[in-house]
N, C-alpha and C positions, 0 to 999 in steps of 0.2 A: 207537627211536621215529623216524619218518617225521619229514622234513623239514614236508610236512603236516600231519601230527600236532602237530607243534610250534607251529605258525602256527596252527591249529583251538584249541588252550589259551590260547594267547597273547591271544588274541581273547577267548574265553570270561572268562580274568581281568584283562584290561584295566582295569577297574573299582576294583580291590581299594586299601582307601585308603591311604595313605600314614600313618605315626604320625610327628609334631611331634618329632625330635630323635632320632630312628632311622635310619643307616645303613645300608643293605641293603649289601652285599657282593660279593651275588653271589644269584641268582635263574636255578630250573629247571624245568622241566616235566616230570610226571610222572604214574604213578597207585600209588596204595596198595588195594591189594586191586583191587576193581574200578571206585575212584574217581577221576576225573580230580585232580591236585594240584598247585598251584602252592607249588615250597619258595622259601623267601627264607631266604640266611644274613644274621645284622644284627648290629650291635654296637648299642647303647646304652648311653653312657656310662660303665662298667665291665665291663660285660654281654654276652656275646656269645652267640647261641642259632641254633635253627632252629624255623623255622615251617614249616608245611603247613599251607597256605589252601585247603580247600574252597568250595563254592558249595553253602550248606546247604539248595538245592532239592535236587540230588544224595543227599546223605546225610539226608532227613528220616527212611527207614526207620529211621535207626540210633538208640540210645538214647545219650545222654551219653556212659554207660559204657563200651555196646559199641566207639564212637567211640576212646576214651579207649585201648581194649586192643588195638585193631585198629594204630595209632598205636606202641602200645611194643611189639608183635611185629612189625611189620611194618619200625622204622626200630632196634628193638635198644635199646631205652632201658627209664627204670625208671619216669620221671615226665613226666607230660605235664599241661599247662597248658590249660584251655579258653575264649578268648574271643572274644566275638561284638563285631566292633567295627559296628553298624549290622546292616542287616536280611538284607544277602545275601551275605555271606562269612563261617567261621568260621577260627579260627584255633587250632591245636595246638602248643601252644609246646615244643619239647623242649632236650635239650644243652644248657640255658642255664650259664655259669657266669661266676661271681666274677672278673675278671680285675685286683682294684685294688691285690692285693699286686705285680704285675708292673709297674706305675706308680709311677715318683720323681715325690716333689711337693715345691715349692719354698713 
């Protein structure tokens, strides 16, 4: 991907909200199929996953599901999570897992 290309997404998901006590990590630009995609790696408080943020003007042709299969063939996963946090981004939540056995707590 173009340095352009990067700065044209960048702009595009400028927007996208931020979740109250979520860490992002690390955040990419990209597309799945032939969808523009913003990934965010995050942790949340045990939890650590990957999202792919669409702009569900982009994908209105797609159905939930189709959404949903396009998502775990395309990033290699089994389960994907779908939420709409507001009216113009959706989010595919995948890889999320359990991280609290690797934490000592006092």
């Amino acid at each position: 991907m173009t340095a352009e290309e990067k700065n044209r997404l960048k702009e595009k998901f400028k927007d996208v909200p931020d979740d109250r006590g979520t860490l992002v990590l690390h955040s990419d630009y990209d597309k799945i199929g032939e969808y523009d995609v913003k990934f965010e790696f995050w942790t949340y408080s045990t939890y650590a996953g990957v999202s792919a943020i669409f702009l569900r003007e982009d994908i209105k042709s797609l159905s939930r599901q189709e959404l949903i299969d396009l998502v775990k063939k395309e990033c290699e996963t089994d389960l994907v999570t779908i939420t709409t946090p507001g009216e113009k981004f959706l989010f595919a939540t995948y890889a999320v897992k359990d991280h609290s056995d690797d934490f000592f707590y006092f």
